[in-house]
N, C-alpha and C positions, 0 to 999 in steps of 0.2 A: 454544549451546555446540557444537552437533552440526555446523551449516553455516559456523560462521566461527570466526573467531581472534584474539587480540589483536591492537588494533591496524591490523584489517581497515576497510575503506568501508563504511560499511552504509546503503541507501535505502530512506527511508519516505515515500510518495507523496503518502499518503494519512494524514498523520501525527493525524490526529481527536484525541483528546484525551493525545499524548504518550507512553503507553505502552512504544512500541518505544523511544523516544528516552531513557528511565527506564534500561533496561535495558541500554541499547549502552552509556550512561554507567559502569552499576553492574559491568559487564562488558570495562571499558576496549576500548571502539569506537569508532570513528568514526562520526557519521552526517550525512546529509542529510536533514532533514527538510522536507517541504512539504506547504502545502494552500491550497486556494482560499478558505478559511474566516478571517477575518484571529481570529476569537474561538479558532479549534484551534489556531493558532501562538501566540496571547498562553499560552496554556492550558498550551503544549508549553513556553516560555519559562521561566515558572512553575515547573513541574515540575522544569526540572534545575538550579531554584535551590536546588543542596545539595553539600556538599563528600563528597568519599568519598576514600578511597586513591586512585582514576586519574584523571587529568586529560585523558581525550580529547576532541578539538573536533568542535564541534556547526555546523552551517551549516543556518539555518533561512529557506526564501523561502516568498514567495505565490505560488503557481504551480499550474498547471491539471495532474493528474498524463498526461494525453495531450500535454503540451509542456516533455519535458524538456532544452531546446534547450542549457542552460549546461552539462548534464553531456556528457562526450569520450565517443566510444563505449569500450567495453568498460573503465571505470572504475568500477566496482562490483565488492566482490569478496560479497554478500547483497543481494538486494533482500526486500521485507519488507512486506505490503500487506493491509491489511484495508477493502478498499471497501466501500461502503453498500452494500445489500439492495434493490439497485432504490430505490423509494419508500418503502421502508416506515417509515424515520425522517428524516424529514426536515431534514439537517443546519443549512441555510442556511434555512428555513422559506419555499423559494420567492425570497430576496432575493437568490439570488448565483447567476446565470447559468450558471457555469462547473460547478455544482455538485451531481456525476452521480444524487445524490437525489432531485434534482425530475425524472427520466425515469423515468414509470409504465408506458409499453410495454417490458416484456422484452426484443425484437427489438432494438431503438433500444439499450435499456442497456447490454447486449451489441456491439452495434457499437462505442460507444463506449469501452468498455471495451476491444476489441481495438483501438483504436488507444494505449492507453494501455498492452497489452500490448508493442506493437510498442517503444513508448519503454522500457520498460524491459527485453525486451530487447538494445536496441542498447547501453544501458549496462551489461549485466551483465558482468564477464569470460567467458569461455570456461569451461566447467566449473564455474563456481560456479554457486549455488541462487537462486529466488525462493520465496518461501512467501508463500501468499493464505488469507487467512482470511474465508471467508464461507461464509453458509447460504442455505437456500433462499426460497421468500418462497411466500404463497397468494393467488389471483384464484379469486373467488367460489367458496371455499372450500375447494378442488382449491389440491394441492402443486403447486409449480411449481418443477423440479428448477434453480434458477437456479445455484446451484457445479458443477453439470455443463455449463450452457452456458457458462458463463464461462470454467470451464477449457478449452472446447473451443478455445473463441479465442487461449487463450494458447498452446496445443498448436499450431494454425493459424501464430502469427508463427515459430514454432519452438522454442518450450522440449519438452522431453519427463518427462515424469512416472513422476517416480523414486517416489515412494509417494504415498497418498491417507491422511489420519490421522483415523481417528477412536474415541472413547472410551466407553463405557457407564458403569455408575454406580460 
């Protein structure tokens, strides 16, 4: 409600099991939903099999979130992105190549990551937001501040970081 509007574009890259896609429905939005995952799209399918008061459209592909080659640049007015944690759950269980959870080195995750920064964003408009949701992860038993490198990369293709959110109990 804070970063979009009725009736806005909204992209979810990284759309795992549907969530944003619930919302942008219950919120009358647009969205784009993708993942390399064909079981997070059936999942996301599923999910907005439900009538509400708004009828906004949904466009759901399989698509690697570093190659968002069908969307125009600066055609988003939210992007909206909760990537895996490095390894630490393994979405695809190792079967799906494209799929940034099977990458256990940090450095590697992170790169890739920034190139998936870079696509999204060429698609964002001008002034509007992206929001990322992730945490950190642990290697032999030491935090490893991974939402700090990640976002560095996103700051890196050129977004700037209008607030950091976080909540206690």
């Amino acid at each position: 409600l804070r970063y979009s509007k009725e009736n806005d574009v909204l992209l979810d890259p990284m759309i795992g099991g549907g969530t944003t896609a619930i919302e942008a429905k219950l919120l009358n939005r647009n969205i784009i939903c993708s993942d390399v995952n064909d079981l997070a799209l059936e999942r996301t399918k599923d999910s907005l099999n439900f009538t509400c008061e708004f009828n906004p459209w949904q466009k759901i592909l399989k698509r690697d979130a570093r190659y968002l080659d069908e969307e125009k640049d600066e055609s988003v007015d939210f992007v909206l992105t909760h990537p895996p944690y490095s390894d630490i759950i393994k979405y695809s269980e190792g079967k799906i190549n494209e799929d940034l959870s099977n990458i256990n080195n940090l450095d590697k995750f992170c790169d890739e990551m920034e190139i998936a920064a870079k696509e999204m964003y060429r698609v964002l408009k001008k002034g509007k937001f992206c929001a990322i949701l992730i945490g950190d992860t642990r290697r032999k038993t030491m935090c490893q501040p991974l939402a700090y490198k990640v976002m560095e990369r996103f700051l890196k293709v050129g977004f700037y970081l209008k607030e950091a959110i976080v909540t206690g109990k």
